[in-house]
TORSEMI-634707 format. One record per residue (C-alpha): residue number from 1; residue in one letter; x, y, z. Coordinates in Angstrom, 1 decimal, always signed. Example, Ala and Ser with C-alpha at 12.3 -4.5 7.8 and 13.67 -1.06 7.14 Angstrom:
<rs>
R  seq  type    east   north      up
R    1     a   +12.3    -4.5    +7.8
R    2     s   +13.7    -1.1    +7.1
</rs>
This chain:
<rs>
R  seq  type    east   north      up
R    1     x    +9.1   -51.3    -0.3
R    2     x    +7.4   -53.1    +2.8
R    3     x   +10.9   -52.6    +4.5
R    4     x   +10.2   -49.1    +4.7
R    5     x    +7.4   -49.1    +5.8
R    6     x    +4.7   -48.2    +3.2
R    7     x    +3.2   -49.9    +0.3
R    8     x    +1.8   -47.7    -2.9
R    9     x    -1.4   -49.1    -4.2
R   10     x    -1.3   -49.0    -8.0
R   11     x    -5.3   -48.3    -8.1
R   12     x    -4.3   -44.9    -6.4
R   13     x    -1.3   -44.1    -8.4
R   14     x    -3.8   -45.0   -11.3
R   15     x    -5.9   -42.6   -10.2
R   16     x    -3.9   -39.3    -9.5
R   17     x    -4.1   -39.9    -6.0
R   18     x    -0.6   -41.2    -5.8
R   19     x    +1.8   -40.1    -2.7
R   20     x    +3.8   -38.5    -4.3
R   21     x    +3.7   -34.7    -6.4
R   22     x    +5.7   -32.9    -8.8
R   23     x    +7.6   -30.0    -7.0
R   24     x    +8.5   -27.2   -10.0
R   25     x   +10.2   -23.6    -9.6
R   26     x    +8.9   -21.1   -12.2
R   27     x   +10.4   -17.0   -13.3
R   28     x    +7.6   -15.3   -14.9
R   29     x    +5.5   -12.2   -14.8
R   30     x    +1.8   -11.6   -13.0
R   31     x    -0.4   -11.4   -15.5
R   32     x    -3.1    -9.4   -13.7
R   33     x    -4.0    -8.4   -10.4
R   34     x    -4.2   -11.3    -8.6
R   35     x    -7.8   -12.3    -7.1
R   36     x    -7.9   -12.5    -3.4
R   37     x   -10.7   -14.4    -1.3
R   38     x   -11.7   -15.5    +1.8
R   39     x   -13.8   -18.6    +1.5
R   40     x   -17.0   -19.5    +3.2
R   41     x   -15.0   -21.6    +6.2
R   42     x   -12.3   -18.7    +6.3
R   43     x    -9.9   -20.4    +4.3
R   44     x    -7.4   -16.8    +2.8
R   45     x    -7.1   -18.2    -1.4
R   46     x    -4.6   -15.8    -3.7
R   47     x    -5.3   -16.9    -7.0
R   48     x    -3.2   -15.3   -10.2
R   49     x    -1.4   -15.9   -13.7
R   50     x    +1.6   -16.4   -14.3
R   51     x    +3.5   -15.8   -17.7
R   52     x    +6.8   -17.5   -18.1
R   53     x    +8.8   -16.5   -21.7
R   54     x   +10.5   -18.5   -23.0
R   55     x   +13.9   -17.3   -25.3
R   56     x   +16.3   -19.3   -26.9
R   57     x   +20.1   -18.1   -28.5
R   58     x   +19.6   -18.8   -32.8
R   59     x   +23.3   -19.6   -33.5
R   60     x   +22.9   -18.6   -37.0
R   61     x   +22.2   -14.9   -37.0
R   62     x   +23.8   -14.8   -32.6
R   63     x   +20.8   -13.3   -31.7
R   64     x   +17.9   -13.8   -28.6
R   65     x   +14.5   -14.9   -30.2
R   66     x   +11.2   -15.2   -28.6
R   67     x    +9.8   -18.7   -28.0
R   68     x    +6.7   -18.8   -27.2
R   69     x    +5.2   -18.3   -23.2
R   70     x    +4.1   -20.9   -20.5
R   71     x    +1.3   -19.5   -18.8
R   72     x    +0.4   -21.2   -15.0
R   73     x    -2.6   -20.5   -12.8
R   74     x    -1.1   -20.4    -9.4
R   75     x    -2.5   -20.8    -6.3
R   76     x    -1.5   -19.9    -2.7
R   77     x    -3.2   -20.2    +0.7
R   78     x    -3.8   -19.0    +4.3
R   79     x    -1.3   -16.4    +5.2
R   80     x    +0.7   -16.8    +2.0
R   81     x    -2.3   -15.9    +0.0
R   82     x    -2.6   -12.8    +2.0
R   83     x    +0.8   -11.5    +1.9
R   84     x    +0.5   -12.2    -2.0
R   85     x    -2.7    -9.8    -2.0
R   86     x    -0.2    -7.1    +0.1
R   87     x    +2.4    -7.7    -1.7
R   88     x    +2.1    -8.8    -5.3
R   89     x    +0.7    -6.4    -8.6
R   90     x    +0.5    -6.9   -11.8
R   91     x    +3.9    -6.9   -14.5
R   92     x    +6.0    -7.9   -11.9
R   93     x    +8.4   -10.8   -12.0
R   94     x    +8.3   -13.5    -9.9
R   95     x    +9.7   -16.6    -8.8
R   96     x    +7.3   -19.5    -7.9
R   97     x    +7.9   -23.0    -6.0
R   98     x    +5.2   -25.2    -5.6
R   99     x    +3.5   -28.3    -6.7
R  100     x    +2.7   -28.6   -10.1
R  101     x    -1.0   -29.7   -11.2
R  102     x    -2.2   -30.6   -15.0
R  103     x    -5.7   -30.6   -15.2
R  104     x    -7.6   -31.3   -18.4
R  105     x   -10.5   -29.3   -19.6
R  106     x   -13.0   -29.0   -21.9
R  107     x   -15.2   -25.8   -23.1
R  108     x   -17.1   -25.4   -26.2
R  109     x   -16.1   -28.3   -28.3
R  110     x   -12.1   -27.2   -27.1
R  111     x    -9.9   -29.9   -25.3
R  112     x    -6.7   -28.6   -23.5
R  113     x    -4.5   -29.0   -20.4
R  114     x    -4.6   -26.4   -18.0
R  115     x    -1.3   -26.1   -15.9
R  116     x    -1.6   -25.5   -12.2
R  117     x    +1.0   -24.8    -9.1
R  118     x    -0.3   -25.2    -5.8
R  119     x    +2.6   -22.2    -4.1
R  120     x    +4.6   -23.1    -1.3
R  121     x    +6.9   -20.4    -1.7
R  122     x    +6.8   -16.9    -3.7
R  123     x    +9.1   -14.1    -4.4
R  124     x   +10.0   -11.9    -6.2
R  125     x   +13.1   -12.1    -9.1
R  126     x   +15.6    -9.6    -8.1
R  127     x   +17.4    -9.9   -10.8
R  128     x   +15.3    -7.1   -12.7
R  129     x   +15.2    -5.2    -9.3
R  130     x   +14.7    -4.4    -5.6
R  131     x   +12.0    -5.7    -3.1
R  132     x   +11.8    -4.5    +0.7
R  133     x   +10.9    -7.7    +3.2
R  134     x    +8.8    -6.7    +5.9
R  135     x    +8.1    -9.4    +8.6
R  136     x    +4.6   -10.6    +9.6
R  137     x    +4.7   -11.4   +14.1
R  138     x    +2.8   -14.4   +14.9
R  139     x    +0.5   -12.1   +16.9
R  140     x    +0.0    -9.8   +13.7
R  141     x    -1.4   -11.1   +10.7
R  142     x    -1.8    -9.8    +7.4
R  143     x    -5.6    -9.6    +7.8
R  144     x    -5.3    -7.9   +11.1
R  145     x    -5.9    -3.7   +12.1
R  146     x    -3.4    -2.8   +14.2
R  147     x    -0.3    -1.2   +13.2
R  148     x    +3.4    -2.1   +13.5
R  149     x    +5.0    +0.5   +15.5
R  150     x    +7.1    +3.3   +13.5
R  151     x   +10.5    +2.0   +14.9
R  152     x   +10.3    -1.3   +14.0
R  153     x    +8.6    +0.0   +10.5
R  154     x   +11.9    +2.0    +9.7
R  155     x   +14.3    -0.9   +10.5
R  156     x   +12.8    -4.3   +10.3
R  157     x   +16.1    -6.4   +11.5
R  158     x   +16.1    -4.1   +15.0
R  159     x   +15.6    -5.7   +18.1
R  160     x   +13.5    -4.3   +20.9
R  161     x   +15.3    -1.3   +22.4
R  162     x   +17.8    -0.9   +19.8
R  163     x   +16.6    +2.5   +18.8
R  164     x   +18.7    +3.9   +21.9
R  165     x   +22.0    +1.9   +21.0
R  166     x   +24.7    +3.6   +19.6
R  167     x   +25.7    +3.5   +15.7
R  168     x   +28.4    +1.4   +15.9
R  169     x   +31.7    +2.1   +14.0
R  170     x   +33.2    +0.0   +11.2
R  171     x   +36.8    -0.5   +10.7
R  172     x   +38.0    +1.4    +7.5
R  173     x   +40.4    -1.9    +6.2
R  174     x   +39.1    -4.7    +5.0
R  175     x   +39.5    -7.4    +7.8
R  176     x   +40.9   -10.1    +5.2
</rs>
């Protein structure tokens, strides 16, 4: 390992603060609204739940059956976390890619592992239906007032002055 240039200390891989981290995709469902915050150094936090079923095929009578449900707290930041606010309700599915987090916990006598993804990425399934992708400019956040001008609203992929250009025509064969 020296060859490469790093060395791992077991004392921190002991203690959870090892280099490396779990990476996990989840499908699921919001839960609930998810909580949006701004924190007292001005850090944008998107906090929400997410329920993943799980089904399984029972060979003997050919049939889908219900197998329970993961649930994970998920966690995004900065401007993630606020186009998750814009962009995100509750019921719909999702797909999640992050890094995954176990915490343990303890409340009123109860033990239990909580199950935590810190988002990197989130979006949502479209295999149950459509979503419309609107682009954020550098120069425009999420947080910010002013408004994104009506062309560019209508046609997100057009480039500046394209509103003038002709329509242009397709051939009616299939080029291959």
């Amino acid at each position: 390992r020296r060859a490469l240039g790093y060395q791992r200390s077991p004392e921190r891989i002991r203690a959870g603060k090892g280099e490396m981290s779990d990476i996990i995709t989840v499908t699921g469902n919001v839960a609930g609204p998810p909580e949006f915050k701004i924190t007292a150094g001005g850090l944008a936090v998107a906090n929400f739940r997410l329920g993943s079923a799980q089904r399984r095929l029972d060979r003997s009578t050919g049939t889908w059956v219900d197998d329970g449900t993961n649930w994970y707290n998920v966690s995004a930041f900065r401007g993630l976390a606020e186009h998750i606010a814009a962009s995100v309700t509750k019921g719909e599915p999702l797909v999640v890619t992050g890094r995954l987090r176990l915490r343990a916990w303890e409340s009123g006598g109860k033990k239990g592992v909580s199950i935590d993804i810190d988002a990197d990425t989130v979006g949502h399934d479209l295999r149950w239906g459509t979503s419309t992708y609107t682009k954020q400019s550098t120069a425009q956040g999420a947080a910010s007032t002013s408004e994104t001008p009506p062309a560019v609203a209508q046609d997100a992929w057009a480039a500046p002055g394209a509103e003038d250009a002709a329509t242009p025509t397709l051939p009616s064969e299939t080029p291959f």
